[in-house]
Backbone as CSV, one residue per row, in Angstrom:
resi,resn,N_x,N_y,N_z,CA_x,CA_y,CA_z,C_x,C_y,C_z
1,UNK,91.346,106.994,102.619,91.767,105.667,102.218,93.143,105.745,101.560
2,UNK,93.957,104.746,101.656,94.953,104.347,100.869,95.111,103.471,100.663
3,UNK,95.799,103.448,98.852,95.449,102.240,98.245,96.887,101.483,97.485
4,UNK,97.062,100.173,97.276,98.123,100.065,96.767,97.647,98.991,95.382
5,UNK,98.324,99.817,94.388,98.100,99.319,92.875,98.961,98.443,92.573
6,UNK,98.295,97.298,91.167,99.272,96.976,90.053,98.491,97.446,88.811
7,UNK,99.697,97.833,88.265,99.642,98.307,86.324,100.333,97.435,85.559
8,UNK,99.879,96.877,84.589,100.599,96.058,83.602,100.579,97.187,82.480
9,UNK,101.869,97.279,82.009,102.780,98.309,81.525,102.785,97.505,80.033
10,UNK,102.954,98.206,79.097,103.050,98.045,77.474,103.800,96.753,77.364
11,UNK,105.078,96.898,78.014,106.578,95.848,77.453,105.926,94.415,78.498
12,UNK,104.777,94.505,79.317,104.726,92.844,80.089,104.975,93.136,81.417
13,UNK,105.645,94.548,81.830,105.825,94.096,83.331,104.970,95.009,83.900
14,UNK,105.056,94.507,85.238,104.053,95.088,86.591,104.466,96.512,86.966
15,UNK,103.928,97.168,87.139,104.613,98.250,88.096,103.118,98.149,89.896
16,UNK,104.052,98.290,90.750,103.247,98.335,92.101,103.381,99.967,92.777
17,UNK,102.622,100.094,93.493,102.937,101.461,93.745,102.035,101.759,95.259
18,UNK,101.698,103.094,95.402,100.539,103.291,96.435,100.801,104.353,96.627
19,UNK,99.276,105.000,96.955,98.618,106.424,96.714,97.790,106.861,97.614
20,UNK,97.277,107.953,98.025,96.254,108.321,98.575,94.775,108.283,97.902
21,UNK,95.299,108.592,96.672,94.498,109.080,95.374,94.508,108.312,93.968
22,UNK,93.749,107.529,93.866,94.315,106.273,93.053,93.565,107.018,91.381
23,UNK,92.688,107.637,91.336,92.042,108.749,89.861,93.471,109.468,89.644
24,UNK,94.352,110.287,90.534,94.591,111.304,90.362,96.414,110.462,89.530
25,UNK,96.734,109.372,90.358,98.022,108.964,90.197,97.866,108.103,89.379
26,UNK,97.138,107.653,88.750,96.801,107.007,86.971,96.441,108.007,86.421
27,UNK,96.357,109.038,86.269,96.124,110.272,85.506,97.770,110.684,84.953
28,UNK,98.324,110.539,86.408,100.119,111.030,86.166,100.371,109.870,85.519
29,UNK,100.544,108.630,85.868,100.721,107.266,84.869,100.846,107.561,83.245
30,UNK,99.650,107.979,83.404,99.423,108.087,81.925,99.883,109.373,80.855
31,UNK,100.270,110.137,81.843,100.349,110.868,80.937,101.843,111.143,80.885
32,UNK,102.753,110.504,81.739,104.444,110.068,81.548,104.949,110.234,82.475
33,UNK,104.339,111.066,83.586,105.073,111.797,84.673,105.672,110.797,85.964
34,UNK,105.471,109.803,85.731,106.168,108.401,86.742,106.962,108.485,85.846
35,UNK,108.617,108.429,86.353,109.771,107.849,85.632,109.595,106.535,84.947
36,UNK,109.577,105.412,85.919,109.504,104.265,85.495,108.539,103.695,84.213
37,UNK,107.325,104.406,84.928,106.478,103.956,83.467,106.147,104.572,82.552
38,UNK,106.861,105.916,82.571,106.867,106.916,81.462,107.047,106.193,80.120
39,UNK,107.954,105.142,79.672,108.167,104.737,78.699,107.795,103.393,78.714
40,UNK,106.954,102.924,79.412,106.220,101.635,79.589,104.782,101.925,78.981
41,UNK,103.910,102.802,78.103,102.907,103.125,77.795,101.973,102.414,76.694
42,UNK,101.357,102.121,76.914,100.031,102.728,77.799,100.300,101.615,78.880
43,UNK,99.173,101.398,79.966,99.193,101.168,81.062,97.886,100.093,81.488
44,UNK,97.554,99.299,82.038,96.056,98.744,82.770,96.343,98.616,84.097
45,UNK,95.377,99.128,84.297,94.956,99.049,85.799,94.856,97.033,86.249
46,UNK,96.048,96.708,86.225,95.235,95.159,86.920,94.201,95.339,88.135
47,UNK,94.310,95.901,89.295,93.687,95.734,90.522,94.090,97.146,91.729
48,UNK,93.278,97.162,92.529,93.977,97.801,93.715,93.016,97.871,95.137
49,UNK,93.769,97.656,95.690,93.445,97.150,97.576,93.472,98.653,98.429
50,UNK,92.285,98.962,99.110,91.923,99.687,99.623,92.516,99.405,101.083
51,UNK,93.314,100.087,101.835,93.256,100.387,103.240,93.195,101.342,104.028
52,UNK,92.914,101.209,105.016,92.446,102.567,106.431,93.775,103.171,106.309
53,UNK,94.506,102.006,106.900,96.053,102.732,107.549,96.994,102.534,106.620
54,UNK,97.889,104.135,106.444,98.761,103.863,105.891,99.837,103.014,105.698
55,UNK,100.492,102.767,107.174,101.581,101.876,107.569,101.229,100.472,106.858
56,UNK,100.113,99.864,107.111,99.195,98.685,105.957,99.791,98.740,104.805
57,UNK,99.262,99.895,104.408,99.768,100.239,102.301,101.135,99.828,102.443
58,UNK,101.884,100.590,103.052,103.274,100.626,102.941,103.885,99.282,103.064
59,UNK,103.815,98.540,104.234,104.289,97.443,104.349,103.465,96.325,103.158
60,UNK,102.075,95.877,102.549,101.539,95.336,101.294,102.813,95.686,100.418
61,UNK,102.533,96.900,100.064,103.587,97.282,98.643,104.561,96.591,98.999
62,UNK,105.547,96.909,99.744,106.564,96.434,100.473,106.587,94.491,99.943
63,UNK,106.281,94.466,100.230,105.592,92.815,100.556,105.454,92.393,98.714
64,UNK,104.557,93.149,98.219,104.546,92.802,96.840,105.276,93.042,95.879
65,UNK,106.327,93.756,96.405,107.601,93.852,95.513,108.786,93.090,95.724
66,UNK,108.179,92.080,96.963,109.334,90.730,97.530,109.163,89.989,96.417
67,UNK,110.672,88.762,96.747,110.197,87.841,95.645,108.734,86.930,96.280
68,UNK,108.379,86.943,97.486,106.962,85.995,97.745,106.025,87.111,97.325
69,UNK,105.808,88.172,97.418,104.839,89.119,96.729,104.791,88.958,95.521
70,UNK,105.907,88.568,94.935,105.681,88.802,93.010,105.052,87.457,93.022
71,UNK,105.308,86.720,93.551,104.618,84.873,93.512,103.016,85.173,93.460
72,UNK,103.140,85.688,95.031,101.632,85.838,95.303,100.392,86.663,94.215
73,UNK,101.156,87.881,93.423,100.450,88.523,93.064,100.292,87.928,91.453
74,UNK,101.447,87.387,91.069,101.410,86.429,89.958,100.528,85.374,89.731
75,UNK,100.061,84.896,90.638,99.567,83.972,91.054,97.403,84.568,91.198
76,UNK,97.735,86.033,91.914,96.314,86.105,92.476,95.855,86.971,91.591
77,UNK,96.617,87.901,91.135,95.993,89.189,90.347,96.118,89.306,88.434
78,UNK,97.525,87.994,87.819,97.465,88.208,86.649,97.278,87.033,86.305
């Protein structure tokens, strides 16, 4: 499976992402090793969407880091 996340980050904002391994890459989250949210800490898991195919994940993320993705996910997930 692959999956594509949102984290609501300490300071208010989202971070989106996608993984193979969604235990293993909130483990790195948390413990600083993502640049971005290294200093965004601590972290919540808002949600995350399971798919078969990768190309799926990729293009979602993709999609949710548009400005109609930030709408949509603004809208569906916070």
């Amino acid at each position: 499976m692959q999956y594509v996340y949102l984290l609501k980050c300490a300071d208010s904002s989202t971070y989106t992402g996608c993984t193979q391994n969604i235990e293993k890459r909130l483990k790195r989250h948390n413990k600083g090793e993502i640049h971005y949210s290294s200093i965004r800490l601590p972290l919540e898991l808002i949600t995350y969407i399971a798919f078969t195919d990768k190309y799926k994940v990729f293009h979602f993320e993709k999609y949710l880091k548009s400005g109609c993705g930030k709408a949509f996910s603004n809208k569906r997930f916070l």
